[in-house]
KEKE-3310 file (N, C-alpha, C; in steps of 0.2 Angstrom, whole numbers, plus 5000, padded with zeros to 4 digits):
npx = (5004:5001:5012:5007:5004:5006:5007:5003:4989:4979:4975:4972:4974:4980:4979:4970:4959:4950:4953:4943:4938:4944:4942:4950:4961:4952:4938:4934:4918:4925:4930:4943:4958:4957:4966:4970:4970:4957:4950:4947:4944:4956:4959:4945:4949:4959:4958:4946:4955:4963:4951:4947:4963:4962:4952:4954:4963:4977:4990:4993:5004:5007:4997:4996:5011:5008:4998:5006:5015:5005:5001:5012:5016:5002:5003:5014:5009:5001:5010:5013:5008:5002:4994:4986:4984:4987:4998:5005:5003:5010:5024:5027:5024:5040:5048:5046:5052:5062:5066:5063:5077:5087:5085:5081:5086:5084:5083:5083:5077:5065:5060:5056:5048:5038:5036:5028:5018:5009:5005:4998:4987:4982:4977:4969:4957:4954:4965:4977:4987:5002:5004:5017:5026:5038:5042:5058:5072:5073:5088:5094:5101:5111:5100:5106:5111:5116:5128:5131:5136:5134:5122:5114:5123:5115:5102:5107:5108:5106:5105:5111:5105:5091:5096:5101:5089:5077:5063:5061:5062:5055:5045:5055:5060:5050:5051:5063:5062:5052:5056:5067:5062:5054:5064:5071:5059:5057:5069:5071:5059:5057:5046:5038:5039:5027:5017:5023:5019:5005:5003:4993:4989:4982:4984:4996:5004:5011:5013:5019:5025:5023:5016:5002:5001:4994:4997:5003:4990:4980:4982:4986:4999:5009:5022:5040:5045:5059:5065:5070:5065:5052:5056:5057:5046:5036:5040:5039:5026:5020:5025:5019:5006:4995:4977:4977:4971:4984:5000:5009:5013:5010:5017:5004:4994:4994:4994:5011:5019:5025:5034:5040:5046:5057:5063:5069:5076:5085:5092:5096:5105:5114:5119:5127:5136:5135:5142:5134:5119:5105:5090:5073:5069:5081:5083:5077:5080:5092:5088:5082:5094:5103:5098:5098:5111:5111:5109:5096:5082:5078:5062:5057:5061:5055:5041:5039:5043:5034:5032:5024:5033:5042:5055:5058:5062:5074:5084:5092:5100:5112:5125:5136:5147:5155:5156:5160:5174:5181:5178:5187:5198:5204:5202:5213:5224:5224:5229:5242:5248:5248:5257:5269:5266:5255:5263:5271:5261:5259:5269:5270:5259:5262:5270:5266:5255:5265:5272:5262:5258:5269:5271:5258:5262:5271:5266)
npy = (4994:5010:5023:5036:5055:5073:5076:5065:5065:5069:5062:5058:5047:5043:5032:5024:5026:5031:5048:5062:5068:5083:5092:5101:5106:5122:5133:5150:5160:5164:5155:5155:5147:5146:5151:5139:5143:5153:5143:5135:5141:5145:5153:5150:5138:5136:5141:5133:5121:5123:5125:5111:5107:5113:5108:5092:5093:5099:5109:5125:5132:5122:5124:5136:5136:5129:5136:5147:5143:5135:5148:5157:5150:5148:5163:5163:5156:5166:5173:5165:5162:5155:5145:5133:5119:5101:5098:5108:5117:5107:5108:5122:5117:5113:5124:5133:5126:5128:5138:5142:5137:5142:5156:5158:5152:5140:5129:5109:5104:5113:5112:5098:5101:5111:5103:5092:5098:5105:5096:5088:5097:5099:5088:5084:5095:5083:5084:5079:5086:5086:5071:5065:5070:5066:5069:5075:5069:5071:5083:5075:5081:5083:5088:5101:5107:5113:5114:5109:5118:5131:5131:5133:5146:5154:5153:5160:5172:5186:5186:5195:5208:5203:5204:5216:5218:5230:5240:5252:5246:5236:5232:5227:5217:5210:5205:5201:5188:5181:5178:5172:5162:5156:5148:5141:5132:5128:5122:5111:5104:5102:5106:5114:5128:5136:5126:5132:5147:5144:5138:5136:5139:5131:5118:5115:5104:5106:5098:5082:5089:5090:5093:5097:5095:5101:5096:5092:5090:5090:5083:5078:5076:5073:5081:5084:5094:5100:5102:5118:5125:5123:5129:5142:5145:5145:5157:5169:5168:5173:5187:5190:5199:5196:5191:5184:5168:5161:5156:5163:5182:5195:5215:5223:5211:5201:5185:5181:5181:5168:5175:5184:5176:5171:5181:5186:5175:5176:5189:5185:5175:5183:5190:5181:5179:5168:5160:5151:5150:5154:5146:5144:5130:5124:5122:5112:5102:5103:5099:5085:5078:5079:5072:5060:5055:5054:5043:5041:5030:5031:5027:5033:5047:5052:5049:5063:5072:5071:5066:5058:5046:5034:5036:5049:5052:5045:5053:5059:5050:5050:5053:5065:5079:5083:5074:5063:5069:5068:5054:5049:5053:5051:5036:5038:5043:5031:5024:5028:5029:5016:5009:5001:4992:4984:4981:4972:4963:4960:4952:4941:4935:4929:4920:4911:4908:4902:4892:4884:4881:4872:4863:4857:4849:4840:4830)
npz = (5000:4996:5003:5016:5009:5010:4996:4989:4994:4985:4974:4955:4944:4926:4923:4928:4922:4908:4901:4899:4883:4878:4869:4863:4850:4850:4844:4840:4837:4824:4820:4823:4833:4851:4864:4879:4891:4888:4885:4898:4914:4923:4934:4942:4942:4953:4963:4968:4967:4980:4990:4992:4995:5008:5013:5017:5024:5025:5028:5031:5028:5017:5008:5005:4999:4989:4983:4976:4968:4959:4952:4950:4939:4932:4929:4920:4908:4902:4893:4884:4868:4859:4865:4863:4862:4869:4867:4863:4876:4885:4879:4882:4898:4899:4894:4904:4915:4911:4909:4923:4928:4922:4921:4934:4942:4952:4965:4963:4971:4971:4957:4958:4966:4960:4947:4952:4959:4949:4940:4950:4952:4939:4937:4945:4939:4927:4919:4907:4902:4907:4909:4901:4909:4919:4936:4943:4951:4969:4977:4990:5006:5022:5036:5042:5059:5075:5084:5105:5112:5105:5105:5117:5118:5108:5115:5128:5122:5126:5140:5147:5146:5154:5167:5169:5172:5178:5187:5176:5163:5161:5150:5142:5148:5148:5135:5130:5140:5135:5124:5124:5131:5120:5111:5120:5120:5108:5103:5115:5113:5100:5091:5079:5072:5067:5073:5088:5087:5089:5103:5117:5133:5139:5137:5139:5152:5166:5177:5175:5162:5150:5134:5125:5106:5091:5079:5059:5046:5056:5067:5084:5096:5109:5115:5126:5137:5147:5162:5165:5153:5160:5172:5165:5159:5170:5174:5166:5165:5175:5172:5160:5161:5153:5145:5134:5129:5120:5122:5118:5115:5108:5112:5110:5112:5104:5095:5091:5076:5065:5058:5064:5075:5067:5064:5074:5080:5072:5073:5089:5085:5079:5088:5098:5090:5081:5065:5056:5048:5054:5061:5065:5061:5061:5074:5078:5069:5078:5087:5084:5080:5093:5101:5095:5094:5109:5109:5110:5104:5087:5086:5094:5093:5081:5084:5092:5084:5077:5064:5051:5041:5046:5037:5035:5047:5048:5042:5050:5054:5050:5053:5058:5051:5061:5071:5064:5062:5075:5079:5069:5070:5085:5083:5074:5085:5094:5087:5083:5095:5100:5090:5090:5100:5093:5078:5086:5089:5078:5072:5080:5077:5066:5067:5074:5066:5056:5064:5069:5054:5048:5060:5057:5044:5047:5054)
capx = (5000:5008:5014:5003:5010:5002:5007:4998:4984:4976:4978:4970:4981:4977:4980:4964:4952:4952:4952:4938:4940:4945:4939:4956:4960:4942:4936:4929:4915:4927:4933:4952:4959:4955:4970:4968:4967:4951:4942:4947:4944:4962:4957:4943:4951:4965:4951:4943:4959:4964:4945:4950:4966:4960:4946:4958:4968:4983:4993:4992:5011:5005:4991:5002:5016:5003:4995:5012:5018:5000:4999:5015:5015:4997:5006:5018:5009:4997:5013:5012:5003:5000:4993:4980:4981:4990:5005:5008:5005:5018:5031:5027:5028:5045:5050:5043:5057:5068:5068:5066:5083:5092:5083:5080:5092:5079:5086:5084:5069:5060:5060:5051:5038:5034:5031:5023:5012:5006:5003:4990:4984:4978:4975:4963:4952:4956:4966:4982:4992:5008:5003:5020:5030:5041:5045:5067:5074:5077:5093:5094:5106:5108:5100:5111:5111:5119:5133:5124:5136:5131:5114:5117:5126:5109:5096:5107:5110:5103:5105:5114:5099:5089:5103:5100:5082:5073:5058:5061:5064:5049:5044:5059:5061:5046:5053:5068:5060:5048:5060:5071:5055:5053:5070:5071:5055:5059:5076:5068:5053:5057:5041:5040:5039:5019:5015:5024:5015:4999:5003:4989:4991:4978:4986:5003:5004:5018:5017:5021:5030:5022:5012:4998:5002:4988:5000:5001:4984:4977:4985:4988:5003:5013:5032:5041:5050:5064:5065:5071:5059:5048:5057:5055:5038:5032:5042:5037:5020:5021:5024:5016:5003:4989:4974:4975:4973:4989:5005:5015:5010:5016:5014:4996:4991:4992:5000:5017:5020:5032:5040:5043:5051:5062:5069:5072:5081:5090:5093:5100:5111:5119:5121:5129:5141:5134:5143:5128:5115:5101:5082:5068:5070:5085:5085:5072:5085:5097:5084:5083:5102:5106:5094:5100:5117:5114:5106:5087:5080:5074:5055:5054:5062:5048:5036:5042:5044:5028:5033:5020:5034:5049:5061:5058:5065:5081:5088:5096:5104:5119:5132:5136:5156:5160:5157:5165:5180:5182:5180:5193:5204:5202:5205:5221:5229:5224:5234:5250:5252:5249:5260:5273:5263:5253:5267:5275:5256:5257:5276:5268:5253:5264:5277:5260:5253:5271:5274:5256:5260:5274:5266:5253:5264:5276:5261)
capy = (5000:5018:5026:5044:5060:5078:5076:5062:5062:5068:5057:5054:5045:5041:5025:5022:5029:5036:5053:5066:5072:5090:5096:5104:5113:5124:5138:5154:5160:5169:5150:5158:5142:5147:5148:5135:5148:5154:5140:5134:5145:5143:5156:5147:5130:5139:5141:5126:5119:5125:5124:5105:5106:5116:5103:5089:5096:5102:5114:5131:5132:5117:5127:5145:5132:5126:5142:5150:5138:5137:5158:5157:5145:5152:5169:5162:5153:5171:5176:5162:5165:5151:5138:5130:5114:5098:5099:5116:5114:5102:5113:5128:5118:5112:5130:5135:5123:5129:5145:5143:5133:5147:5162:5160:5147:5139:5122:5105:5103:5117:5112:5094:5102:5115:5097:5089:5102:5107:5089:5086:5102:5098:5081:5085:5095:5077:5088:5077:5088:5083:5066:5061:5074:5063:5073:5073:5066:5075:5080:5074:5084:5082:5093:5104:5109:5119:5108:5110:5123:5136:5131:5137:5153:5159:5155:5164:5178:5193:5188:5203:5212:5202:5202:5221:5221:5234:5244:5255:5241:5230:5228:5225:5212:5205:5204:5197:5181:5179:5178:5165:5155:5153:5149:5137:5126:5126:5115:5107:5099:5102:5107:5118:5135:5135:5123:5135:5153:5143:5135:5138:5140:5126:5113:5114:5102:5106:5092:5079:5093:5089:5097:5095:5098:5100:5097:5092:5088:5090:5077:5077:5074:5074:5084:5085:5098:5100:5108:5122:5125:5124:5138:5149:5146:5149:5163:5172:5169:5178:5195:5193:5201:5195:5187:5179:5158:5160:5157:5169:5185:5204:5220:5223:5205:5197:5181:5181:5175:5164:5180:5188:5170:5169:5187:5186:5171:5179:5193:5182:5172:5187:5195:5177:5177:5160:5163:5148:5152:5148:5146:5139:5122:5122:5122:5107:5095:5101:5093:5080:5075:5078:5067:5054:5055:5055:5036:5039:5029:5035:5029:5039:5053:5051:5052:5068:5077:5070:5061:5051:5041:5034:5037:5056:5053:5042:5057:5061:5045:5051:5055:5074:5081:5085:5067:5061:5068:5068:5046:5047:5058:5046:5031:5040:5045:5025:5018:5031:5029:5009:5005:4998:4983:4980:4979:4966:4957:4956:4947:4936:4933:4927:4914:4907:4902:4898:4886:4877:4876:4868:4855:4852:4848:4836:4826)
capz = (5000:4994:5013:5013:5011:5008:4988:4985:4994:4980:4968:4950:4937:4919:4922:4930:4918:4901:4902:4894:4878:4882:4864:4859:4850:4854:4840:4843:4832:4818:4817:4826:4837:4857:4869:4883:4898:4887:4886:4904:4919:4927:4941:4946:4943:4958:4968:4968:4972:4987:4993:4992:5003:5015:5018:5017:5031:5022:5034:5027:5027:5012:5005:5004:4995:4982:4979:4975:4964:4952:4951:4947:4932:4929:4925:4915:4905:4900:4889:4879:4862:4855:4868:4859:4863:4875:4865:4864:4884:4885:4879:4887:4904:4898:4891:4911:4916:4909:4911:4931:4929:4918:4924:4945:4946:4957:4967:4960:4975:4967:4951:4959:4968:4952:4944:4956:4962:4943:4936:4953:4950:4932:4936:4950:4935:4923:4915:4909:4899:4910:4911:4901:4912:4925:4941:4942:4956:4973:4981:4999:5010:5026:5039:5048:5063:5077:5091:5109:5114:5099:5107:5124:5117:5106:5122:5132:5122:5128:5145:5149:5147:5158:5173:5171:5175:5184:5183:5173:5159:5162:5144:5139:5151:5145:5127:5133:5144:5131:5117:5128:5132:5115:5108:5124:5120:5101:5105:5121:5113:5094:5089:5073:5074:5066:5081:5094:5090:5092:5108:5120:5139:5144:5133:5146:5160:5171:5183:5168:5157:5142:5130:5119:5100:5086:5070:5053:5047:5064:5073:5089:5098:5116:5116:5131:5141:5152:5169:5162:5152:5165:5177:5162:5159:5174:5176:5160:5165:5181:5171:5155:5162:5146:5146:5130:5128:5118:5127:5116:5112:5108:5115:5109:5116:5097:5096:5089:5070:5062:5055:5070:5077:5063:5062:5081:5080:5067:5079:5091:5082:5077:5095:5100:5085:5076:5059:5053:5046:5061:5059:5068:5060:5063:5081:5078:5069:5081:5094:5085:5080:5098:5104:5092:5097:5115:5108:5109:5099:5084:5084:5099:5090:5077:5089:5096:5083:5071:5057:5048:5040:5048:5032:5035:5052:5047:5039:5055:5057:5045:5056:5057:5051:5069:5075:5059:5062:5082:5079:5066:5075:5090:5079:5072:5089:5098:5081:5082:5102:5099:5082:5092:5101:5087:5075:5090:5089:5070:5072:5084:5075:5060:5071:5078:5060:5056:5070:5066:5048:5050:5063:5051:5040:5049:5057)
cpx = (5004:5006:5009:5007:5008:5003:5002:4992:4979:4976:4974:4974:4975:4976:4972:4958:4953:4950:4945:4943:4939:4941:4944:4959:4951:4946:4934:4923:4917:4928:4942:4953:4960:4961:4968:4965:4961:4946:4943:4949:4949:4960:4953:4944:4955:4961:4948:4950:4961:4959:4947:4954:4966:4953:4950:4963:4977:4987:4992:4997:5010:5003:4994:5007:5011:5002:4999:5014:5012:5001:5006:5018:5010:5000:5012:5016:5003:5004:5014:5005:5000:4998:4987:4977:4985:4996:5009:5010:5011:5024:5032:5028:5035:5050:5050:5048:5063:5070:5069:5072:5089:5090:5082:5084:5090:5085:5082:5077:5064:5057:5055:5045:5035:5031:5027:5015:5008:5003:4996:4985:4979:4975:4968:4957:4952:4958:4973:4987:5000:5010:5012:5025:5033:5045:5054:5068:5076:5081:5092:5099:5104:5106:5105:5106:5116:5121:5127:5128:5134:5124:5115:5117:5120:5106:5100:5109:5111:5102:5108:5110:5095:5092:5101:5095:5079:5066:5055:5062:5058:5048:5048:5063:5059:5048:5056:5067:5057:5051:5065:5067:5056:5057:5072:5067:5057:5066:5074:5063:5055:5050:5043:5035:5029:5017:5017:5020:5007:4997:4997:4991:4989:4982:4996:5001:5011:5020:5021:5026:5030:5016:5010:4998:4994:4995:5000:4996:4981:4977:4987:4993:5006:5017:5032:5045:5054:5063:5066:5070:5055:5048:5053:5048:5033:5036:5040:5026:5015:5020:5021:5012:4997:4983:4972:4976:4981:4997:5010:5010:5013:5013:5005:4991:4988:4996:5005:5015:5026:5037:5046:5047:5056:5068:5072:5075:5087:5098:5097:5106:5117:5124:5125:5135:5143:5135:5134:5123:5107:5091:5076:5068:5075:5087:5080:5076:5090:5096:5086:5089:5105:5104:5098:5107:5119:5110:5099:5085:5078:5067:5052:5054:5056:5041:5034:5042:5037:5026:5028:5026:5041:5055:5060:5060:5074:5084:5094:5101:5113:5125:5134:5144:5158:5162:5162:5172:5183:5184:5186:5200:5206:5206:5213:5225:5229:5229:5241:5252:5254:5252:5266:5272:5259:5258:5271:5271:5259:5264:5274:5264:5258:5268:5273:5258:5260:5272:5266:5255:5264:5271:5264:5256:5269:5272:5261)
cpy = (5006:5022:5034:5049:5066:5078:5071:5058:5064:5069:5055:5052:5040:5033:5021:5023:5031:5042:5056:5068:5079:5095:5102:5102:5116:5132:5141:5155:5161:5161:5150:5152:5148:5147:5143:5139:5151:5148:5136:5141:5145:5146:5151:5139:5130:5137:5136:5122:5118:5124:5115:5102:5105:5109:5096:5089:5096:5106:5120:5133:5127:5122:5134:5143:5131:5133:5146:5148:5137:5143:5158:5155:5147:5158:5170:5159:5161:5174:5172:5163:5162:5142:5136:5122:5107:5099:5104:5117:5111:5107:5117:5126:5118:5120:5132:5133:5122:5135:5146:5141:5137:5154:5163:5157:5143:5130:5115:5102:5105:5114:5104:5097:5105:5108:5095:5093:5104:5101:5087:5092:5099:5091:5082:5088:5088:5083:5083:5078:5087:5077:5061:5063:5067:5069:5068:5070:5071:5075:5079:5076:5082:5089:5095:5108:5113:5114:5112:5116:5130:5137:5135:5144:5157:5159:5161:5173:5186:5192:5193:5206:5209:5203:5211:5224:5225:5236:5249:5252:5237:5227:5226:5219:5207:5202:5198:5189:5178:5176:5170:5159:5151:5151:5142:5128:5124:5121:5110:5104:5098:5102:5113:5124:5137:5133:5128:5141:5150:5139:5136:5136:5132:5120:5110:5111:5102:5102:5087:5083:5091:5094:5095:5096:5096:5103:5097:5089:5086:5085:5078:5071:5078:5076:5084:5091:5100:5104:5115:5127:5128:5130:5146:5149:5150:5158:5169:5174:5171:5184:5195:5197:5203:5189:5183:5170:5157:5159:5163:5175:5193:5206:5221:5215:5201:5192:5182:5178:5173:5170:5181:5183:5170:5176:5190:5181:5175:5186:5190:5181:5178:5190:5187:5175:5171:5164:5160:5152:5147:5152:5143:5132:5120:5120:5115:5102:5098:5096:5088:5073:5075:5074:5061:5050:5053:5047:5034:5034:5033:5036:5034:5048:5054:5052:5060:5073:5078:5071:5056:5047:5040:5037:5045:5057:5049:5046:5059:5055:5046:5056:5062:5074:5079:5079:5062:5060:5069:5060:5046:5050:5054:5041:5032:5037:5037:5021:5024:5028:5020:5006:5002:4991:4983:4979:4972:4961:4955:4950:4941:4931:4927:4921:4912:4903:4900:4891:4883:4876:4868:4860:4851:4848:4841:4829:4820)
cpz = (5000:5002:5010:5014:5008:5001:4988:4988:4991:4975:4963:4947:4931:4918:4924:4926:4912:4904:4898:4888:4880:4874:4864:4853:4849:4849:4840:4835:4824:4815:4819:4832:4843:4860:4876:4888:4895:4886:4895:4909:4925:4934:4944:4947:4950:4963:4971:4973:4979:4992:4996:4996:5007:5018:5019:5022:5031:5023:5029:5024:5016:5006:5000:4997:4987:4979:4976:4968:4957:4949:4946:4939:4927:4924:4920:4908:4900:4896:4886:4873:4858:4859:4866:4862:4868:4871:4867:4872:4886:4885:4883:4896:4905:4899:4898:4914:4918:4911:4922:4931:4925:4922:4931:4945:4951:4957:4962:4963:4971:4962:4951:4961:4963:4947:4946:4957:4955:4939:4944:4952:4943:4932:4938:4945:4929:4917:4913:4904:4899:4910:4910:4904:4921:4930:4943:4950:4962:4976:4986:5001:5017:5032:5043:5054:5069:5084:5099:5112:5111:5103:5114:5121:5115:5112:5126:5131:5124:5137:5151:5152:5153:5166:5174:5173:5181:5184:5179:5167:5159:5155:5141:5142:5149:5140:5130:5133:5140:5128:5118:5127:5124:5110:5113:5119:5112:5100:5110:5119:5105:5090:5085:5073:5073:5072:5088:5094:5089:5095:5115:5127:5141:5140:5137:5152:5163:5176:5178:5160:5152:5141:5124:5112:5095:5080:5065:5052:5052:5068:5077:5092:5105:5114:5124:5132:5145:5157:5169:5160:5156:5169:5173:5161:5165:5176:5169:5161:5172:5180:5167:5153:5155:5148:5141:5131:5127:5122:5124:5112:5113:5114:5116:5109:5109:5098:5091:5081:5068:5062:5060:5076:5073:5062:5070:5082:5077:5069:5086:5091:5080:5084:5097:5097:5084:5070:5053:5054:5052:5059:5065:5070:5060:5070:5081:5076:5075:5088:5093:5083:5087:5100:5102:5094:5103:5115:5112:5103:5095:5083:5089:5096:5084:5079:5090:5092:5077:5065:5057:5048:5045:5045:5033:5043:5052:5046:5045:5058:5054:5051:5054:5057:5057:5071:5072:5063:5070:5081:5076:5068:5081:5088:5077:5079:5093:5092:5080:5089:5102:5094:5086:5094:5096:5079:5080:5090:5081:5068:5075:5081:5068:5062:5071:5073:5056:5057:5069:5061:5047:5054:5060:5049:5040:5055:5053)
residu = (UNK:UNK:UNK:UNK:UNK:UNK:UNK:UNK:UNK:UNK:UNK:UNK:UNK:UNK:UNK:UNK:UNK:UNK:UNK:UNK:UNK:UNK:UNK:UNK:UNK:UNK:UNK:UNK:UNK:UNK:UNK:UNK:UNK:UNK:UNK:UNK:UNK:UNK:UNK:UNK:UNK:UNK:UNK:UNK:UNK:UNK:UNK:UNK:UNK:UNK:UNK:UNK:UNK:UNK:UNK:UNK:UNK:UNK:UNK:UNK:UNK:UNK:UNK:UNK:UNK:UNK:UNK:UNK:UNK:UNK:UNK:UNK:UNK:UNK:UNK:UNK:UNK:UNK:UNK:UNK:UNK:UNK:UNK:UNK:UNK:UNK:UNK:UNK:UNK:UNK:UNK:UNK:UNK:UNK:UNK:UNK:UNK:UNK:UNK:UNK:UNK:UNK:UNK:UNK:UNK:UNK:UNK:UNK:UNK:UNK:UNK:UNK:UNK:UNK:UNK:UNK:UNK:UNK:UNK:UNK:UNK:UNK:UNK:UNK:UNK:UNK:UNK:UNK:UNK:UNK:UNK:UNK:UNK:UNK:UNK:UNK:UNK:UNK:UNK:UNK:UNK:UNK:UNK:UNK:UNK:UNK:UNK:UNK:UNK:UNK:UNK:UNK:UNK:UNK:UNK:UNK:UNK:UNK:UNK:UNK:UNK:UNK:UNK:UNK:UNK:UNK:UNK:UNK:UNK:UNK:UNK:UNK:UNK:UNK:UNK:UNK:UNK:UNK:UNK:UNK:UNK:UNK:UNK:UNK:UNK:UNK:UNK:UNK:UNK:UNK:UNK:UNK:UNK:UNK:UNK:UNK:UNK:UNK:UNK:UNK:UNK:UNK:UNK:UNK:UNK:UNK:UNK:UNK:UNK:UNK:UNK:UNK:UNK:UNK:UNK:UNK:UNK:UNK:UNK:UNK:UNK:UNK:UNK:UNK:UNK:UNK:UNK:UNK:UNK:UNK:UNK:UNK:UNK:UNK:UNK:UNK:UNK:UNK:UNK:UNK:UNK:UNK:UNK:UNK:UNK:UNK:UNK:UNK:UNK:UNK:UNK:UNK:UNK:UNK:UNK:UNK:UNK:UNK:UNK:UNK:UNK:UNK:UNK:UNK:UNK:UNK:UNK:UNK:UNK:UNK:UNK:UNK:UNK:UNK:UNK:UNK:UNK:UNK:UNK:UNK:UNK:UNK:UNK:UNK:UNK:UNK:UNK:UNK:UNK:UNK:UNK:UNK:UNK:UNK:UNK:UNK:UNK:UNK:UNK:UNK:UNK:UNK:UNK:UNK:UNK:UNK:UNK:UNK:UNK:UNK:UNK:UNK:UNK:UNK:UNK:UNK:UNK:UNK:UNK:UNK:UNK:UNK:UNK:UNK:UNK:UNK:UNK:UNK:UNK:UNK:UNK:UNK:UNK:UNK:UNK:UNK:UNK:UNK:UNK:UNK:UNK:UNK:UNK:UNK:UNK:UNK:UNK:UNK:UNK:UNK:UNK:UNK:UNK:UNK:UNK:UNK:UNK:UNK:UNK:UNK:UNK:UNK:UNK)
# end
């Protein structure tokens, strides 16, 4: 049975059905061949789409991704002059292809999901102009992440600031503790920055220091939290002084968004002087490479960080440079200090099958 996975769960293929006759090329009254985006209503087909998703329970992060990636192909294809029919079609994705891969220089990923997402697209209306379109292979990298002391450095960046607290600073305090909290729980539970600015208060139990998550496709899942954690929680929520549900939320008692998570990271990392490039998601594999390292299993890790499939959690098994080259460096130095007796074993070893050849031999 094919594993699920936001691309293909919704799925037609040609294989299954004949198609309709699309009635291409299509005439107008003078008798003038029709371009395709005139006889199909591409906007409302967009439309529809995403109607689909959304009900289907396809994160919005998903939804944003899709809708970006149609519009954009949509708007490319309205400078073509002569799209009349599947063929023509054809090329023009092609030519589209091509040009993102000469003109944006767009990744190798890219270039699969623009397939991928354009062929369910069209398929979804039994549109199967793409149909002999094979999505290219992607590259797999491994994720990077940040050693545990870099991790340290960012949470505590700004504690200066806090150490100088008084009352005449209070909101800047808030910031601060706030900013930490959520820097903290994002390596502490590995939960993805979407899940953390809509973390709700009541969804926190601090006797068991877990936490409720509502994640992709609205599945619910446990994370854990440290002690830590803990202090600052309560301690954040001591002064927040807000009444919203939300656990993070600004000045004017709105919850936090992604942005403003990623550009304060950003802002951190700077103040902590990480040359790496540091992200939300990155402190999320750093979770879950440390963890693995520290010989969690990984279905646990799986768990934790909520992975439909396992193989979207193996990625972390790949051994990280550093570790690489600490064992080989290791290796090296127990074989330069020991080439002495093990050169006296392998003299040893040789007399040894000498002297019971020989025997053999004279038996």
């Amino acid at each position: 049975m094919e594993e699920y996975s936001e691309i293909n769960q919704i799925k037609t293929s040609k294989k299954w059905f004949d198609p309709p006759n699309n009635g291409l090329p299509a005439y107008d009254e003078d008798g003038n061949m029709k371009s395709i985006l005139d006889v199909f209503d591409f906007q409302e087909m967009i439309e529809e789409y995403l109607i689909e998703l959304e009900i289907r329970n396809y994160s919005q992060n998903t939804i944003r991704t899709y809708k970006s990636v149609i519009k954009r192909f949509h708007e490319y294809l309205k400078s073509i002059s002569d799209l009349y029919d599947e063929k023509r079609f054809l090329r023009s994705f092609k030519k589209y292809i091509q040009y993102l891969k000469r003109e944006k220089d767009v990744s190798q990923n890219y270039i699969y999901l623009v397939t991928v997402v354009s062929k369910r697209f069209l398929e979804f209306h039994h549109l199967y102009f793409l149909d002999e379109v094979h999505a290219p292979k992607r590259t797999k990298s491994l994720p990077k992440s940040l050693n545990e002391s870099e991790v340290e450095e960012l949470i505590n960046a700004f504690d200066y600031e806090l150490e100088e607290a008084d009352e005449s600073n209070l909101i800047r305090t808030k910031t601060r503790l706030r900013d930490k909290l959520v820097l903290t729980l994002l390596y502490s539970s590995g939960i993805r920055v979407s899940e953390l600015v809509s973390l709700f208060i009541k969804d926190i139990d601090f006797r068991e220091r877990t936490i409720r998550i509502r994640g992709k496709g609205d599945k619910d899942r446990i994370v854990l939290f440290d002690n830590n954690a803990k202090e600052l929680i309560e301690e954040y929520m001591a002064i927040r002084c807000s009444d919203s549900d939300y656990l993070f939320t600004n000045r004017v008692n709105v919850p936090l968004t992604t942005r403003y998570v990623q550009v304060m990271i950003k802002d951190y990392a700077s103040e902590a002087g990480i040359k790496k490039r540091v992200t939300p998601h990155i402190l999320r594999h750093s979770f879950a490479t440390h963890l693995l390292k520290n010989g969690v299993d990984i279905r646990v890790i799986q768990q934790l960080l909520g992975h439909s499939n396992l193989s979207t959690t193996q990625i972390y098994t790949s051994v990280d440079m550093e570790t690489l080259k600490n064992v080989y460096d290791r290796a090296r130095m127990w074989f330069y200090e020991n080439s002495y007796l093990i050169s006296k074993l392998g003299i040893v070893l040789r007399l040894y099958f000498w002297f019971e050849l020989d025997s053999n031999l004279f038996k």
